[in-house]
C-alpha positions as CSV (number, residue, x, y, z in Angstrom):
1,X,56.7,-15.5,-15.1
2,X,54.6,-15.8,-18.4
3,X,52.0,-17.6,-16.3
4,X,52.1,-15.5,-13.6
5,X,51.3,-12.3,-16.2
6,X,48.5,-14.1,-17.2
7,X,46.8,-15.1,-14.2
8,X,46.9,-11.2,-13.3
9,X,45.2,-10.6,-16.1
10,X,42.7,-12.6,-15.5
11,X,42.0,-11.7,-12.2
12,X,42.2,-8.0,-13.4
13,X,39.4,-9.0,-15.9
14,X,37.2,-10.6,-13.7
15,X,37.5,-8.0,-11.3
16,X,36.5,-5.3,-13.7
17,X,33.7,-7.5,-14.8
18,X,32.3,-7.9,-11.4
19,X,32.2,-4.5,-10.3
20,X,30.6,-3.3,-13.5
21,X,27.9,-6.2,-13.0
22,X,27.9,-4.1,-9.1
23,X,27.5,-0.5,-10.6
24,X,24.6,-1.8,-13.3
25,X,22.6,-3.7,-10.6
26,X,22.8,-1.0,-7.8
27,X,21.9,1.6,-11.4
28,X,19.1,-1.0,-12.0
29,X,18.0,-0.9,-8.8
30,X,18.2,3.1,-8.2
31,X,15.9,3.2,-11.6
32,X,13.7,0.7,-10.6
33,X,12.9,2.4,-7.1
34,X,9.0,2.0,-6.3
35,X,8.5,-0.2,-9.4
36,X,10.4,-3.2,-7.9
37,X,8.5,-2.3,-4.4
38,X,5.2,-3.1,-6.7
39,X,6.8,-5.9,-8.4
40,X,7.5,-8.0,-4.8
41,X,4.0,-7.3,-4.0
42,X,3.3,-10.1,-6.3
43,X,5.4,-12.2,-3.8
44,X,1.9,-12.6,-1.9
45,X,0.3,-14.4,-4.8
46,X,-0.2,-17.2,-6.4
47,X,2.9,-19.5,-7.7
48,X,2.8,-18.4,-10.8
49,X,2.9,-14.5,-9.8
50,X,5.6,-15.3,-7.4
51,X,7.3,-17.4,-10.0
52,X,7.4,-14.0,-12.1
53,X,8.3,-12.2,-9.1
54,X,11.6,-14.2,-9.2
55,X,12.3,-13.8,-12.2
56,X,11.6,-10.0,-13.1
57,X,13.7,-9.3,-9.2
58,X,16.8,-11.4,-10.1
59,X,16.7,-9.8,-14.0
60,X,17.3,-6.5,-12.3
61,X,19.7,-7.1,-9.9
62,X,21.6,-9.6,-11.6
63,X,22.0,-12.3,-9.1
64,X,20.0,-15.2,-7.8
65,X,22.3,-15.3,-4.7
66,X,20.7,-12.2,-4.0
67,X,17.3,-12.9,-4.7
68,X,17.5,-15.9,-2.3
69,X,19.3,-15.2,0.2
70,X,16.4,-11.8,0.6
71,X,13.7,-14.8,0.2
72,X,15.2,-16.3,3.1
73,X,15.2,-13.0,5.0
74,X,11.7,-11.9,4.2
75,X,10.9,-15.9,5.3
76,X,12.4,-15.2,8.8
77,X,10.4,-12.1,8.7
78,X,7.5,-13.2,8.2
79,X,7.3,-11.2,5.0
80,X,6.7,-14.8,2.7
81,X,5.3,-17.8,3.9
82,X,7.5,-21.0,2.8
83,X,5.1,-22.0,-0.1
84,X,5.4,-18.4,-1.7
85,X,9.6,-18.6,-1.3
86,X,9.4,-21.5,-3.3
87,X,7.9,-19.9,-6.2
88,X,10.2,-17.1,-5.9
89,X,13.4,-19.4,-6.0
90,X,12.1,-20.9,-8.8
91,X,11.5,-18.1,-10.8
92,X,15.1,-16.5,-9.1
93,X,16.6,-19.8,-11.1
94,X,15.1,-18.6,-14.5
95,X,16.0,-15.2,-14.1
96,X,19.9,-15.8,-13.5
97,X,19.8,-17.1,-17.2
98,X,19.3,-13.5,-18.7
99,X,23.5,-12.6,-17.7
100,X,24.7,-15.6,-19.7
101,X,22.7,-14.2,-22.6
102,X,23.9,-10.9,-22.2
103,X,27.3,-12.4,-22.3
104,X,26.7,-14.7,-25.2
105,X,25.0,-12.9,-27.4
106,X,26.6,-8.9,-27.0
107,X,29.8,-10.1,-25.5
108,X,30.8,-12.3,-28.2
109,X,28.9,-11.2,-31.6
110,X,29.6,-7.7,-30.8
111,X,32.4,-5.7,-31.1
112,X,33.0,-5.5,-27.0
113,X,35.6,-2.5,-27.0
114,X,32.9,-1.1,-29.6
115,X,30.5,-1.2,-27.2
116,X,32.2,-1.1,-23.7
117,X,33.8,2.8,-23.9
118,X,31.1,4.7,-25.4
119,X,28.9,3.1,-22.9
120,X,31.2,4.6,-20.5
121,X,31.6,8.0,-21.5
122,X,27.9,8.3,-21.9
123,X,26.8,6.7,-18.4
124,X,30.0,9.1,-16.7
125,X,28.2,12.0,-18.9
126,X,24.3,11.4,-17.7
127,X,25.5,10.3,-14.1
128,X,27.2,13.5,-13.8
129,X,23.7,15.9,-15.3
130,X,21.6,17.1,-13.0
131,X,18.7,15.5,-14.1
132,X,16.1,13.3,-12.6
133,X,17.0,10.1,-14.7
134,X,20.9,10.3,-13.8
135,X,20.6,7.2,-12.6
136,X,20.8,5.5,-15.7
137,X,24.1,6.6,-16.7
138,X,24.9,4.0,-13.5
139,X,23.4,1.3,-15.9
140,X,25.2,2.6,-19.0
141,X,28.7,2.8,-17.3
142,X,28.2,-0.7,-15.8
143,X,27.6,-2.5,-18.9
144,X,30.0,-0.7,-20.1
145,X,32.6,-2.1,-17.6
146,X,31.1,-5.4,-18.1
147,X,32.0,-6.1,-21.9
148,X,35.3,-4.0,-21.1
149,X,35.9,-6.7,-18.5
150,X,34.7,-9.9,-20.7
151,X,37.2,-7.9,-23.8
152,X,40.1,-8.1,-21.5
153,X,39.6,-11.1,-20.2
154,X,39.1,-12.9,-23.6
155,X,42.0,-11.5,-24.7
156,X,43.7,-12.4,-21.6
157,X,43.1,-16.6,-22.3
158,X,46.1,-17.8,-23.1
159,X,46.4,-19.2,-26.9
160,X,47.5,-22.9,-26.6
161,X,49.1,-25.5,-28.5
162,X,47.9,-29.2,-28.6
163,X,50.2,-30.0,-26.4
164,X,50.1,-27.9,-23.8
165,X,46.4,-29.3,-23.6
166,X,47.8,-32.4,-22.9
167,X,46.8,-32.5,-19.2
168,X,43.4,-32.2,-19.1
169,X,43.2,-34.8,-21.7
170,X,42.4,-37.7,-19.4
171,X,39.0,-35.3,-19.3
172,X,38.3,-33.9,-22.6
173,X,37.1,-36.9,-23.4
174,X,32.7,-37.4,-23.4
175,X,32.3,-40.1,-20.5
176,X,30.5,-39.6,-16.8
177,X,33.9,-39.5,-15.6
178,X,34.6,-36.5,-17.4
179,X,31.4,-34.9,-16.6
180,X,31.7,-35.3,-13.1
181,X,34.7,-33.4,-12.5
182,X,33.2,-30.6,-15.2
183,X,30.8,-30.9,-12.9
184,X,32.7,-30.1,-9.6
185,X,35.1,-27.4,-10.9
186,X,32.2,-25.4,-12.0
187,X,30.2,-25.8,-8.3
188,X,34.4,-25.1,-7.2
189,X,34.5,-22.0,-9.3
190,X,30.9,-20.7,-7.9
191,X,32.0,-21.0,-4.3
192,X,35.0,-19.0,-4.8
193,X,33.5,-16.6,-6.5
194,X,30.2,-16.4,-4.6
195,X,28.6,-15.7,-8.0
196,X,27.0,-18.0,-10.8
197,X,26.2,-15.4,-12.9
198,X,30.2,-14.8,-12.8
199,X,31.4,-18.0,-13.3
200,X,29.1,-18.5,-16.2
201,X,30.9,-16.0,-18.0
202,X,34.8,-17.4,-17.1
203,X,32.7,-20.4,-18.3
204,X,31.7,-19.0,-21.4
205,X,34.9,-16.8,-22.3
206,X,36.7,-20.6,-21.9
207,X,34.4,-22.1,-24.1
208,X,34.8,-19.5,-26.9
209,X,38.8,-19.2,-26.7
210,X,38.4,-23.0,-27.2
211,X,40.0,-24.3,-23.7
212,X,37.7,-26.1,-22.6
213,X,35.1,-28.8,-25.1
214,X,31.5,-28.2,-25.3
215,X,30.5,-31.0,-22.7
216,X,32.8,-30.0,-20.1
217,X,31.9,-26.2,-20.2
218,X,28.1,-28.0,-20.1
219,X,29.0,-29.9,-16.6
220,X,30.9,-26.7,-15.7
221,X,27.4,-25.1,-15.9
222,X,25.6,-27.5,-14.3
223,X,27.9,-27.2,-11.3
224,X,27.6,-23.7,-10.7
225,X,23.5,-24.0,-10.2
226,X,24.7,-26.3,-6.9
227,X,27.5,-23.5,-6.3
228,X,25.4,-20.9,-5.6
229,X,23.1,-22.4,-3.2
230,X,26.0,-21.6,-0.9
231,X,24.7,-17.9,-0.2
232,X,21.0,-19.0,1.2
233,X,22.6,-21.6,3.2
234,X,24.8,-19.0,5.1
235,X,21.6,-16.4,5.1
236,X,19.9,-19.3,6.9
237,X,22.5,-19.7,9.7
238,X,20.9,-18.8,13.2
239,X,17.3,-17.8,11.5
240,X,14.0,-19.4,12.5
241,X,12.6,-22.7,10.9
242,X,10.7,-21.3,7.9
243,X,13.2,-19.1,6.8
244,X,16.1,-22.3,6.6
245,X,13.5,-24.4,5.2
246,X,13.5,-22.0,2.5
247,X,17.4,-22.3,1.9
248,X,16.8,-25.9,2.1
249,X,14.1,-25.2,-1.5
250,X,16.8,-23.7,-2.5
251,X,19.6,-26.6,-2.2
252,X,17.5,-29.1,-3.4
253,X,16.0,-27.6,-5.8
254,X,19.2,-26.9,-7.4
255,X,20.9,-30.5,-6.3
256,X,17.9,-32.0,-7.4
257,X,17.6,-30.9,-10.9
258,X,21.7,-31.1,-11.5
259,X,21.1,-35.0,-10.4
260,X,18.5,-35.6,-13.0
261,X,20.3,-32.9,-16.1
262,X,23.6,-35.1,-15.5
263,X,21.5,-38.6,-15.6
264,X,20.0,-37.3,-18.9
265,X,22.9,-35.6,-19.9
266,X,23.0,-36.7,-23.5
267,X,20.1,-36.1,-24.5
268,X,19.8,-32.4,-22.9
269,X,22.7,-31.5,-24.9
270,X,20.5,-33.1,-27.9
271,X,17.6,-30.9,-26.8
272,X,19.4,-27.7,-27.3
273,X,21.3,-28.4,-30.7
274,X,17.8,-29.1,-31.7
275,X,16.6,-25.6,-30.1
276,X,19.6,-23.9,-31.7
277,X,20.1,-24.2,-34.9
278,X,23.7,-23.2,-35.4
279,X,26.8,-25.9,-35.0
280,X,27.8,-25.9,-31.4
281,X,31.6,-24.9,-33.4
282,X,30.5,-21.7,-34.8
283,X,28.5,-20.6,-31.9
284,X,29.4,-22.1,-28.7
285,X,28.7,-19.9,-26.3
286,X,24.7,-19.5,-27.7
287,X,24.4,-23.4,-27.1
288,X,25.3,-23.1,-23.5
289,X,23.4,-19.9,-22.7
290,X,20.8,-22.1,-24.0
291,X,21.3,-24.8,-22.1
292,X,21.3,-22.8,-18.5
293,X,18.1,-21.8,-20.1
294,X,16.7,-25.2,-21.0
295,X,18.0,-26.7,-18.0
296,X,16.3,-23.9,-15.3
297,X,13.1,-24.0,-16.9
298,X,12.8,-27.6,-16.9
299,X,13.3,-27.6,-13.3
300,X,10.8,-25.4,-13.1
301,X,8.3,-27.0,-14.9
302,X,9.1,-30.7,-13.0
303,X,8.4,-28.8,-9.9
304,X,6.0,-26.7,-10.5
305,X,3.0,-28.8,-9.9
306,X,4.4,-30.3,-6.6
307,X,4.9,-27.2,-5.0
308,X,2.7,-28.3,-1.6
309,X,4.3,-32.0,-1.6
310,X,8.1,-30.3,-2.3
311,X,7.1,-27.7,1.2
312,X,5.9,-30.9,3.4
313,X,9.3,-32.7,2.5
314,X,11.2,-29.6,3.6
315,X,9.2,-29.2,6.5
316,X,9.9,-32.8,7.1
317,X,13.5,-32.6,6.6
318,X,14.0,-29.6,8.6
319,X,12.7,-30.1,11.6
320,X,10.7,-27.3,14.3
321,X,12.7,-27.7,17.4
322,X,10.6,-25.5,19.6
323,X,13.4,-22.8,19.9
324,X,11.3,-20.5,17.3
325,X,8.3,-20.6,20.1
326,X,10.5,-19.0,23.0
327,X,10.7,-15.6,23.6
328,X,14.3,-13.9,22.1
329,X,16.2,-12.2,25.0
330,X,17.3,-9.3,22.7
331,X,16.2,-7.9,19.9
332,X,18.4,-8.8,16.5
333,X,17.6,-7.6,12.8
334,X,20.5,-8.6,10.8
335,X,21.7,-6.5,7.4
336,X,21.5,-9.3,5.0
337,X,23.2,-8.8,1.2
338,X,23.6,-11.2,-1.6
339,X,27.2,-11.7,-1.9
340,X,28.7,-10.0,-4.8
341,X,25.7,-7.4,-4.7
342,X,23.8,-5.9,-2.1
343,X,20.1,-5.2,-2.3
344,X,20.0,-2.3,-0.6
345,X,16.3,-1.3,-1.8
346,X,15.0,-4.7,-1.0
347,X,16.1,-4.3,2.7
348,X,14.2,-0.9,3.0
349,X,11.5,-2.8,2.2
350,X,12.2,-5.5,5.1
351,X,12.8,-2.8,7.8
352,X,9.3,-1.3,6.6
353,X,7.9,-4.7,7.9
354,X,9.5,-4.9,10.6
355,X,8.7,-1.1,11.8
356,X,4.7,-2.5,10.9
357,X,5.5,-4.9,13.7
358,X,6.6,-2.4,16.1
359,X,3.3,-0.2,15.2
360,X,0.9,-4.1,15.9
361,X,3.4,-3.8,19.3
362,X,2.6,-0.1,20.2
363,X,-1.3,-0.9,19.7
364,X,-1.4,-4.2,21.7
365,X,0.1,-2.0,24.3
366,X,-2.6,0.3,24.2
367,X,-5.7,-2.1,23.9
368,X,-4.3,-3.7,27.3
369,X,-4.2,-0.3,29.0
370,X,-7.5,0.4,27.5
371,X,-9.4,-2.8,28.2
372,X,-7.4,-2.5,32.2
373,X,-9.2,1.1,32.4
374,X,-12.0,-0.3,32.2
375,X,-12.2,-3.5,34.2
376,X,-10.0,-1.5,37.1
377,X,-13.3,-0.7,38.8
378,X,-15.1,-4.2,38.8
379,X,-12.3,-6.5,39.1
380,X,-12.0,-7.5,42.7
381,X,-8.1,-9.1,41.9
382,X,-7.3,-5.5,40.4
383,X,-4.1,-5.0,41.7
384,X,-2.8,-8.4,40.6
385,X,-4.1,-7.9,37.3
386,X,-2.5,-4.1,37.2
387,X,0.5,-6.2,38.6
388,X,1.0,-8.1,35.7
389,X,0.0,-5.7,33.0
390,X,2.6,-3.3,34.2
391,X,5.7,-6.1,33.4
392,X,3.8,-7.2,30.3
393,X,4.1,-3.6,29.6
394,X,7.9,-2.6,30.8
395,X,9.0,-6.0,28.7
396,X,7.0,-4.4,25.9
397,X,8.6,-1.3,26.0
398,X,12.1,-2.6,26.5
399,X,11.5,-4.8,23.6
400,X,10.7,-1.3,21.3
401,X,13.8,0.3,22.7
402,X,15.7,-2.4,21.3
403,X,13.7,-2.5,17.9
404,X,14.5,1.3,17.2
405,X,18.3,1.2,17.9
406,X,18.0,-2.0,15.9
407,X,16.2,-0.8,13.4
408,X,18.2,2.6,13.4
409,X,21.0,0.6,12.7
410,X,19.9,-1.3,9.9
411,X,18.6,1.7,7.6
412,X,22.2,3.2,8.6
413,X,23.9,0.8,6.7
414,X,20.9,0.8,4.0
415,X,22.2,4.4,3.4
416,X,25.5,3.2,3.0
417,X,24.5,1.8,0.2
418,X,24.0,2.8,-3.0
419,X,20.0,4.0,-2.8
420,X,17.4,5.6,-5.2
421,X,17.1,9.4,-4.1
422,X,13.8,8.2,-3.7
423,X,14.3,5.1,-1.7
424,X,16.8,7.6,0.6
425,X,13.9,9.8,1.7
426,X,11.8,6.9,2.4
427,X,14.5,5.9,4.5
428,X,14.1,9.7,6.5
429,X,10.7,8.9,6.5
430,X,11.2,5.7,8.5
431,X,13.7,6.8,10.8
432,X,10.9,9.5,11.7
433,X,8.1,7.2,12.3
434,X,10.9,4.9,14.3
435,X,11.1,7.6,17.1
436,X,7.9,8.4,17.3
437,X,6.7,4.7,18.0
438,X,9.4,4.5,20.5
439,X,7.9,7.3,22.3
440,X,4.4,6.2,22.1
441,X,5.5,3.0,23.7
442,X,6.9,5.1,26.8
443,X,4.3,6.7,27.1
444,X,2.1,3.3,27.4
445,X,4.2,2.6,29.7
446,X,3.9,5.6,31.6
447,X,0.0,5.2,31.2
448,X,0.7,1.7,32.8
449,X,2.5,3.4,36.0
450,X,-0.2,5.5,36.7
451,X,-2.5,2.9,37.0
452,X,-0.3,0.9,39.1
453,X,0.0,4.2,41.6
454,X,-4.1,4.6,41.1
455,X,-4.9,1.0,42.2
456,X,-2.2,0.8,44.9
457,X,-3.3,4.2,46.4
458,X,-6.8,3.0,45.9
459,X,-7.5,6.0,43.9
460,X,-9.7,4.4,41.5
461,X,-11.8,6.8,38.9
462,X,-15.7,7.0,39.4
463,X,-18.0,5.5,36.8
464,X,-18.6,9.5,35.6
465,X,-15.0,9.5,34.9
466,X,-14.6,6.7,33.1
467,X,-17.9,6.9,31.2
468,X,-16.8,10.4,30.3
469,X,-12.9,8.9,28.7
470,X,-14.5,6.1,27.4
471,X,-14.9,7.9,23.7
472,X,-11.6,9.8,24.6
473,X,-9.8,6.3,24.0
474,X,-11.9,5.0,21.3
475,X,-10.7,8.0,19.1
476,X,-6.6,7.2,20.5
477,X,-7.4,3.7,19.4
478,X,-8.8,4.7,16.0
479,X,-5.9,7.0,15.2
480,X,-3.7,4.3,16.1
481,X,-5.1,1.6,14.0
482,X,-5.1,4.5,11.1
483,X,-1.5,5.1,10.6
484,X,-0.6,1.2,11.6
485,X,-2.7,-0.4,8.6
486,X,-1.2,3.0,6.3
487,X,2.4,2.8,7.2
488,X,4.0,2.2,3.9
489,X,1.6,3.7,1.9
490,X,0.5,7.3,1.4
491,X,-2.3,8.2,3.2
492,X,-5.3,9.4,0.5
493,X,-7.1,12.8,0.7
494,X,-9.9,11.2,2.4
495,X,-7.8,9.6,4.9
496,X,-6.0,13.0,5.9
497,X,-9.0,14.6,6.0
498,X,-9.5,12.0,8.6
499,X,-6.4,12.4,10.7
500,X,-6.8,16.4,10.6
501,X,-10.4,15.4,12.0
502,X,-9.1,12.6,15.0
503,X,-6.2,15.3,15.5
504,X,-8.5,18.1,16.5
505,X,-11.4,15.8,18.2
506,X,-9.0,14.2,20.3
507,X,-7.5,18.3,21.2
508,X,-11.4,19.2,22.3
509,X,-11.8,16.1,24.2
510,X,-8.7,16.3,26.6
511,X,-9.9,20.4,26.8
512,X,-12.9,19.1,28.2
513,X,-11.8,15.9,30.2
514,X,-9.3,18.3,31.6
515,X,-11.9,20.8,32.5
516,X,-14.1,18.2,34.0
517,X,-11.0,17.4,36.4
518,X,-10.3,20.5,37.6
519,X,-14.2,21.5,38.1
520,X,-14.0,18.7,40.2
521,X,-11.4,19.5,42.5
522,X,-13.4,22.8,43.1
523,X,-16.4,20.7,44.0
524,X,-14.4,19.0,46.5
525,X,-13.8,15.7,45.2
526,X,-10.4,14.2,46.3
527,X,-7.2,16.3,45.0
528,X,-4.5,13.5,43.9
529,X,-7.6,11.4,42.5
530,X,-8.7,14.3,39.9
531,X,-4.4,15.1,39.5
532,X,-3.6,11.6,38.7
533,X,-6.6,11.7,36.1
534,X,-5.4,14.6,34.0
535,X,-2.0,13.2,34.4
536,X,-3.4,10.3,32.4
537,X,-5.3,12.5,30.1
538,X,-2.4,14.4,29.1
539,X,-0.9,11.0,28.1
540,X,-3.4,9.4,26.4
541,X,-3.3,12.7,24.7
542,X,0.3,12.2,23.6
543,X,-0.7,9.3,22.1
544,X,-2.4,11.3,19.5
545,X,0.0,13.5,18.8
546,X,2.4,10.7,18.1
547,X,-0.3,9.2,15.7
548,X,-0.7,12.8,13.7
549,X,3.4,13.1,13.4
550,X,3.5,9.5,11.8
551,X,0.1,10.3,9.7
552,X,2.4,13.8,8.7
553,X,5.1,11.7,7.6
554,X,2.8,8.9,5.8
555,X,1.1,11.8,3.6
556,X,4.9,12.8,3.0
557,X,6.1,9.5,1.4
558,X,7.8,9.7,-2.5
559,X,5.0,9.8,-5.2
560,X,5.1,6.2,-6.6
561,X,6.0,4.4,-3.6
């Protein structure tokens, strides 16, 4: 019964520790807001930039299971390119070091019930103020709960005799043997807890209650780098090549550099007594903090330089079998979260790429119709060619109505979530543009209809006409490309002046084109001809309109975004 008390404990603990490492990453994250939108634009550089990338991302939410398993979404995206996810997960490795510090160096030299309740009382206090930083009393009151939970659960370890050690004696004892099995109970540990940055701590509060030796709680470590590979290896499941090549950096990357730490085992436990001065007795828990330290950067630095080699022997490893290339029935966009911890403001940012795609979609549609207007008078094989346009078109638009309830759904569940205030209207903002697309995709369809029923009725438009809509399109098509190279970014003063100015040239022109049409019918010239022509004015026209509403909401986007 004893036992059974203290195993309750110590799931209590851990509990409490996890969900005050939730509240302080999701507090992180609301504080962050635009900032880490600006910090994964670095994503796009060079290794070193993304390296930092990784690192600064996974210091704020506190998990490199999160980190990677959005690399491997923003991979499948199209977001990153493989080369750039390695950088990332490299620097993701380096920046899962800063929660074992945090443990080691304020959970254990510090007063933890010191620090834990006033952190509470103030983080309840500021979350509760109606003021426009509340969102760091989140932070406070979840490193409060942290060093509450680490408190309870050191004081939950249970004090024990010599003897009762006796069992794991056949492993206390420095020998491969020994560090092989520290080895797999940490990488056992990580998988059940789907968190390394978790299991380091149990790792650490063991250490310093004196349960386990030094060398074992160094395997242990060692183990939970392969542990937490697990996450991007699920993310991967069902996702294009690239993005499980890019959970395939991550495995080996990790498998990799445990294989060469345990071959030099020794002497990288030599390394960091050298680095830290202290006896390994009197501070324990430093020396292994170090050593997650040591032991990521060193990977880093071994891989670093072979970062095009270490992509071609992914790419070799995981094959292309051709299924990327064919065309998805339905349309599919996934929530993806890390585990332990969602990344709620990271997603926004993938279903603002993915809502870019579905703006390049809407204007491919309308450079077809555009380019078909044109050639419908010359081309001999015009009704074939109409023909085919029109199912390019319907798939098209069918593929759009399944993006926006898609896409609907996923910034749903983003809002279910714990977002910025910030981060929530962007969200607004996004479901906005979403219909609007949608609709402007109809409408190329319906644009695509009527010149189906002109070419099959033979009522084709006279060079006048089309010489006179000509500039009518260009200024749709400029609008269009506009607020699809803007969307995610506030449009400047110069650039609404702009829209205002397409907005109101593109009223005056459909006034005219309209005009023209109807002067025409009182000339004489054939009725359904002339009807079918402002018909597809008055669409075209509604293409505009739909490009103003998204430039509206563009201009409308949260300062610092």
């Amino acid at each position: 019964m004893e036992y059974l008390s203290v195993l309750f404990r110590i799931i209590g603990s851990l509990g409490l520790f996890l969900y005050g490492m939730k509240v302080m990453s999701d507090g992180i994250q609301k504080t962050a807001g635009s900032r880490m939108q600006r910090v994964l634009g670095f994503m796009t550089g060079n290794r070193v930039t993304a390296i930092i990338t990784g690192f600064v991302v996974t210091a704020i939410i506190q998990s490199s299971s999160a980190t990677t398993v959005m690399v491997v979404s923003f991979v499948n995206a199209g977001l990153l390119t493989l080369p750039q996810s390695i950088g990332v997960i490299l620097g993701a490795n380096i920046g899962t070091t800063v929660t074992a510090w945090i443990v080691s160096l304020a959970g254990f030299t510090l007063s933890m019930s010191a620090l834990a309740l006033p952190a509470v009382g103030l983080g309840f206090i500021a979350g509760m103020l109606k003021w426009k930083h509340r969102e760091l009393g989140e932070v406070l009151t979840g490193f409060g709960l942290i060093f509450l939970g680490l408190d309870f659960l050191t004081k939950s370890m249970p004090v024990l005799k010599v003897e009762d050690l006796s069992f794991i004696a056949g492993i206390s004892n420095p020998g491969a043997l020994s560090t092989l099995i520290g080895t797999g109970i940490g990488l056992v540990i990580t998988l059940i807890l789907h968190s390394s940055s978790a299991a380091t701590a149990i790792i650490l509060t063991m250490s310093h209650s004196k349960l386990i030796p030094y060398h074992i709680a160094a395997a242990m470590i060692l183990g939970a780098n392969i542990g937490t590979t697990v996450d991007a290896a699920l993310a991967s499941i069902g996702t294009k090549t690239a993005a499980r090549r890019a959970a395939m950096v991550h495995i080996l990357f990790n498998v990799i550099g445990t294989f060469l730490a345990l071959i030099f085992f020794k002497p990288l436990l030599a390394l960091v007594d050298l680095i830290v001065p202290a006896a390994v007795e009197d501070s324990i828990t430093s020396h292994l903090a170090m050593l997650h330290t040591v032991f990521n950067m060193m990977n880093t630095l071994i891989f670093f330089p072979f970062v095009k080699p270490f992509a071609a022997l992914v790419s070799f490893l995981v094959k292309d079998v051709g299924r990327d290339s064919a065309e998805p029935k339905t349309y599919k966009l996934e929530y993806k979260s890390g585990s332990m911890r969602d990344t709620p403001e990271l997603n926004v940012l993938r279903a603002e790429k993915e809502i870019r795609d579905m703006a390049g979609l809407a204007s491919s549609m309308y450079t077809k119709i555009s380019a078909a207007l044109h050639a419908s008078q010359t081309d001999p094989e015009r009704e074939g060619t109409v023909n085919a346009l029109v199912e390019e078109l319907k798939q098209k638009e069918e593929l759009a109505d399944e993006m926006r309830e898609e896409l609907t759904r996923f910034l749903i569940e983003c809002t279910r979530q714990r977002l910025s205030r910030e981060s929530e209207e962007r969200v607004s903002h996004l479901l906005r543009i979403l219909v609007n697309l949608e609709e402007m995709t109809d409408d190329c369809y319906g644009i695509g209809l009527i010149l189906e029923r002109s070419v099959k009725k033979n009522l084709i438009f006279k060079h006048k006409e089309m010489d006179a809509l000509t500039p009518y399109l260009d200024l749709v098509e400029s609008f269009l490309n506009l607020v699809r190279e803007q969307l995610g970014t506030p449009l400047t003063a110069e650039q609404n002046v702009l829209a205002e100015s397409l907005e109101s040239k593109i009223d005056k022109s459909r006034d005219k084109l309209r005009k023209l049409g109807r002067k025409r019918i009182e000339a004489g010239q054939d009725v359904k001809t002339e009807l079918l022509f402002i018909d597809l004015v008055r669409r075209i026209e509604q293409l505009g309109d739909y490009c103003y509403n998204i430039s509206v909401v563009v201009s409308a986007y949260p300062v610092g975004h």
